[in-house]
Phi, psi and omega in degrees: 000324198089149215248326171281342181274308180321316181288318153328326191281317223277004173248008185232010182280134210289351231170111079089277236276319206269030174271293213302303161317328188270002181297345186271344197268315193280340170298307172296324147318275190330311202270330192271327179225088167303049200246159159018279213270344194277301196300001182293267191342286176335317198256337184312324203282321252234294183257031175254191191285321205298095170283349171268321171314316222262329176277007117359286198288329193301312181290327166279355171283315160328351193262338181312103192251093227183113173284347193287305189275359165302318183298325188289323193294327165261007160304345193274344180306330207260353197291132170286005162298081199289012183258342184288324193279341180261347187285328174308317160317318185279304176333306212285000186284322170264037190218186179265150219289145165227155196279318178297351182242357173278314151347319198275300214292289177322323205288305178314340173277286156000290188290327186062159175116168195303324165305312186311289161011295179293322176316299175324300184321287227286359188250358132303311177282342169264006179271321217299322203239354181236049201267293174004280183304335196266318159332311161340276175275015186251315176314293159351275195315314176254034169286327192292167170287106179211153182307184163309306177300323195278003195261271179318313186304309193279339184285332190292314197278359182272342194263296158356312182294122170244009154289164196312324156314315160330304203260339154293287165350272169334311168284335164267002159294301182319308200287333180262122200280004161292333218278119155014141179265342144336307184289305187303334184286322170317319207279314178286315156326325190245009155282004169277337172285350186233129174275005218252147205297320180308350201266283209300347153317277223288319181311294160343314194269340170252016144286332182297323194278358177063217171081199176278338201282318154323316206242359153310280185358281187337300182292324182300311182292343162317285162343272165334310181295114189267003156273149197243168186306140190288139195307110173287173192283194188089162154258348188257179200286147151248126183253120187268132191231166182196130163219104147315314166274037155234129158315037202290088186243188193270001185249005190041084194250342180228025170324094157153320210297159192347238169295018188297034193222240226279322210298319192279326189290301184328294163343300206261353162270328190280317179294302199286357170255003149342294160291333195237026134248142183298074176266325184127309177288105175280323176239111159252099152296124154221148208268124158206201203274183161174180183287191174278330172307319199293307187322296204295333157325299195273004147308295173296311158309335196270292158335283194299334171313051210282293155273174170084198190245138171226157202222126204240123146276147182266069208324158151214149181287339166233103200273093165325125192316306210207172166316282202308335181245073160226013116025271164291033186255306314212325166289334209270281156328317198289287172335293179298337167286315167327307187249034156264306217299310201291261215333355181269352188086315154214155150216157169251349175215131156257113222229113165246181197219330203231156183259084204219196158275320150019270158288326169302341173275324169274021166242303168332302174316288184308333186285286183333307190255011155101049191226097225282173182236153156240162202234107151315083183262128186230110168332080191206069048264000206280329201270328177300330185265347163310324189278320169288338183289325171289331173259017158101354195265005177195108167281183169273307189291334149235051212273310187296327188285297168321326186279355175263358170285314197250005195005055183321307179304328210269324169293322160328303245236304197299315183268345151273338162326302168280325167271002141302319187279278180005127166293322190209128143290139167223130191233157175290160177294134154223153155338307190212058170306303187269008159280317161340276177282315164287004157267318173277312208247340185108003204261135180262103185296323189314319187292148178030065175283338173294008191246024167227167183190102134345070165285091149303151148268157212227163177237171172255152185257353175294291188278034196236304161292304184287315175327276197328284178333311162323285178337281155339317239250293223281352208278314167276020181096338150341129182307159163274117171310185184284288166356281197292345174297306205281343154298325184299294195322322211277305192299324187320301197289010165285146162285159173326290228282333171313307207272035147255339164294156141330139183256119174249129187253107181245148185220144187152139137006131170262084184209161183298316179315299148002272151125359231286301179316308166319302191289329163311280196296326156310284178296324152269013145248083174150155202306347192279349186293297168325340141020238153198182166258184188215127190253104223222106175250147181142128160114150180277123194235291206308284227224036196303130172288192194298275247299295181337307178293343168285297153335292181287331154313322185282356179274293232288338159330308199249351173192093199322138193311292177325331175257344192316299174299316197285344188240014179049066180245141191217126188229067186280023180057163197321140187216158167309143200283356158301301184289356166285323178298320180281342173283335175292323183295309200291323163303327183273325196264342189081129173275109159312135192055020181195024155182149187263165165291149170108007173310173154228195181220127178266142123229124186262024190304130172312286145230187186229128165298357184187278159133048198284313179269038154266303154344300157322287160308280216289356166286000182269001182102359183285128167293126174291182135199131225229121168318121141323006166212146170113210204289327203282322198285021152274346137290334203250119204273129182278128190100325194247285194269004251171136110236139172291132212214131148328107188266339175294337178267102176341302192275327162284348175283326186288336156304315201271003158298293177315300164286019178276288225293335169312305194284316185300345184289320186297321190289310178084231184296315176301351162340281197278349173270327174291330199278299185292325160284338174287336190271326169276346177274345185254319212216358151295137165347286156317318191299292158332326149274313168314326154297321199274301184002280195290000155301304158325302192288324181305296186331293192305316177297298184266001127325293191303312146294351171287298180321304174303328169288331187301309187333314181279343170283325192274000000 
């Protein structure tokens, strides 16, 4: 193709994603022909408008084996382009350690944060062969004045290094009791990485002192000990599933709550019903964050487990606002998952879903212990920036700024990585699924098919059907469950003459991708405010993280805390997915005297990849409205259960609210029978384990042969 043709595509490619793609192609140039005339084009791309051209070129220079462009790449550490700087942090991961990018790289580890991140990775791949100098110079770096925090972040990336220098450093962070407690806990945490008698001495000795530092201490020596749990009994699988940005227990207590959403609930319905089919799955962990108290406890359950479903926490020295600034997690998250997956003893399967850190920490773990994945591959980020490009909200020219928010790129790249490495894919139903992954994300499902698997996702109807009932109950006059008093106070405090509408409900995250805020604002500039009310569940109101904080500033923008009731807004924050099941029933059937029957359900989502409370709402009989693009529109019939809506467009959206709300009138009874038979017959819970199951069994099966074959090779 050439390296001016390569460049061509990506400035002349019709769409964000599809630059983001031909960027592999000029990488691929760049490295076959390392000449001149490429580095001209590079740097031209480099100092021009185009911010997908010019982080293009950051990466095809890394491909380069050229000292003139090694040098450029690491001159780029210094660019006032903070996006330039962090893709160059990442580019330099692939090229051989230079001595001249360690000063720049450390001061980025230091500073944390999603660069810091990168710094890190690439200055992990230069100890295998430069850990002495770099050990050096990290010792150095933290002579100077810095905070604490920027202090533990270099002991933390010292703990990475595994020669004996490295590792004297640690222990006299760890042993001294000047030192900041932050550092020292980096210190102790990353001496978990070393057996040598002098560590595992010292670890012994700050179990004794007990404290916070104790019980890092605890986990460490957990670490350190290179024997892993003896292989449990049973023939059936054990499958490890992980969402990191949830709280995730078995009573789903905290749904709704920051990243607290469909994903967690899915989880943990999905393990038990796993478990409680004759399938094959005997045991399911599943992994999410939680503190250092909680691990070692959930270490010994784990252990101890043989069948059913359990649940492993991941200690963090911190619980992160949102997915997107939890990055600089990614040693911390690495560690915990290592030593939960060695305490089950086997797993046999390992199953992500998210292009996160999370997952990226954990497919390192699964690799180290032979422990093959399946990947959920869903177009995230590709279908949110397809989606901000059409409505004008994400350009080429401010592609960088945004990617230093959302690290699109970086996420892009993540999600093809893991599905590549991946044993097995599993993707949601879309409309034009394999024109779909192959335009957006690059993947030819046509190739190898027997390594994809079509997964609906599922709800469960069991509490989906008692809600109604209930609902039933209270709709004829009936007491009220607990759930349903406090929706009535909430509809209470609305004026009279409000508490004759219909209730329209959106449930989800408080987050922009959402739409929540967007939805807020359709409805109170248009007739739908005059209507119906509107019920917005979803979100931390106590304690909101940024994206949360963001979001409820922008409602409260269009309609004030103060006016909220008077203008029949009612945003009582995040609720458990039982009480959630009963505000849904109660939207369709109505509360006497404080909401009319005939509501609907919004989600106003950039998109959805699937869609569970959209799923949710119609087995509860509520007619939706849905992104016209991604998971919903293979379920949802437009005009009948459903209309599917551009959501970024105001006015369309606030129509196809109006004809929902239209359509519910029209249905009556028939509502819930139409809605609710599409949900058992297609999107249940069950259903959805039974599909994954014998996937599993495929994975494991053909895991086990590769190992006998190796066996017979060796």
């Amino acid at each position: 193709m050439g390296i001016q043709s390569a460049m061509d595509r990506i400035s002349e490619a019709p769409t964000v994603v599809a630059a983001l793609r031909a960027a592999d192609d000029l990488a691929f140039e760049a490295g076959r022909d390392p000449g001149v005339r490429t580095l001209r084009v590079l740097s031209a791309a480099l100092a021009g408008a185009d911010d997908i051209a010019a982080i293009a070129a950051v990466h095809a220079i890394a491909e380069m084996n050229d000292e003139q462009a090694a040098r450029l790449l690491v001159s780029l550490l210094s660019d006032p382009r903070a996006w330039i700087v962090q893709h160059a942090a990442w580019a330099l991961g692939r090229r051989p350690m230079r001595a001249d990018a360690v000063g720049r790289l450390i001061r980025l580890v230091a500073d944390g944060g999603f660069a810091g991140m990168l710094a890190q990775h690439t200055i992990e791949k230069w100890s295998v062969t430069g850990g002495d100098l770099l050990a050096v110079a990290l010792e150095a770096a933290g002579t100077g004045t810095l905070s604490s925090g920027a202090r533990a972040r270099l002991i933390e990336t010292l703990g990475l290094i595994r020669q004996p220098s490295a590792t004297a450093l640690l222990r006299q962070a760890a042993a001294d009791a000047k030192v900041p407690r932050p550092v020292r806990a980096a210190a102790v945490a990353a001496l978990g990485q070393r057996s040598d008698a002098a560590s595992v001495a010292l670890l012994d000795q700050l179990v004794s002192e007990g404290g916070l530092l104790g019980d890092l201490a605890r986990l460490s020596l957990i670490d350190a000990d290179p024997e892993t749990a003896p292989p449990r009994g049973g023939t059936g699988l054990t499958v490890a599933q992980l969402f990191l940005h949830a709280d995730v227990d078995s009573s789903l207590s905290s749904a709704g709550a920051g990243d607290n959403g469909g994903i967690a609930t899915l989880l943990v319905r999905l393990g038990d019903a796993l478990v409680a089919q004759d399938a094959g799955v005997e045991r399911v962990l599943t992994l999410s964050r939680g503190t250092v108290l909680q691990a070692a406890p959930d270490l010994l359950q784990v252990a101890g487990t043989a069948s059913g479903h359990v649940y492993g926490h991941i200690p963090l020295n911190e619980l992160p606002a949102s997915s997107s600034t939890a990055w600089h997690l990614r040693v911390t998250v690495r560690r915990g998952i290592r030593r939960l997956l060695k305490a089950a003893g086997r797993v046999d399967v390992l199953h992500l879903r998210m292009a996160d850190v999370g997952s990226l920490a954990a497919a390192d773990v699964a690799r180290e212990l032979g422990i093959p994945t399946v990947f959920t591959v869903a177009p995230d980020p590709h279908s949110v920036i397809a989606s901000l490009e059409r409505s004008g909200q994400l350009t080429r020219d401010g592609f960088g700024a945004a990617d230093v928010r959302e690290h699109y790129w970086f996420r892009a790249h993540l999600v093809q990585s893991l599905a590549a490495s991946a044993s097995h894919s599993v993707l949601f139903p879309r409309p034009d699924l394999v024109s779909d992954m192959r335009e957006l994300v690059g993947i030819d499902l046509t190739s190898r098919p027997e390594r994809h698997s079509v997964v609906a996702e599922g709800v469960d109807l069991a509490v989906i059907d008692d809600a109604a009932v209930t609902a039933r109950d209270a709709a004829r006059g009936g007491a009220l469950t607990p759930a349903l008093t406090e929706l009535a106070s909430l509809l209470a405090e609305l004026p009279a003459e409000r508490r004759t509408l219909p209730l329209l409900i959106s449930v989800g995250r408080m987050h922009r991708v959402k739409g929540m805020a967007a939805l807020v604002r359709t409805w109170a500039e248009s007739p739908l405010a005059d209507a119906a009310n509107l019920l917005i569940v979803g979100g931390d109101l106590r304690f909101p993280s940024g994206d949360e904080r963001e979001q409820l500033d922008a409602i409260d923008a269009v309609v004030s805390r103060s006016d909220r009731a008077a203008r029949g807004l009612i945003v009582p924050g995040h609720r458990p997915n039982g009480v959630t099941a009963e505000w849904l029933a109660a939207a369709r059937l109505g509360l006497p005297g404080l909401a009319a029957p005939g509501g609907a359900y919004v989600c106003a989502s950039v998109k959805e990849e699937f869609g569970l409370a959209i799923l949710e709402a119609m087995a509860t009989g509520l007619v939706v409205v849905a992104p016209d693009a991604g998971g919903p529109a293979t379920y949802v019939t437009e005009g009948d259960t459903g209309f599917l809506v551009a959501t970024a467009d105001p006015e369309r959206l606030a129509g196809a609210i109006g004809n929902a709300l239209g359509r519910a009138a029209e249905l009556g009874v028939d509502g819930p029978a139409r809605g609710r038979a599409l949900v058992a017959e297609r999107f249940t819970i069950q259903g959805m384990a039974a599909t994954l199951a014998p996937v599993y069994g495929m994975v494991a099966r053909a895991e086990a042969e590769l190992e006998r074959a190796a066996g017979l090779s060796a």
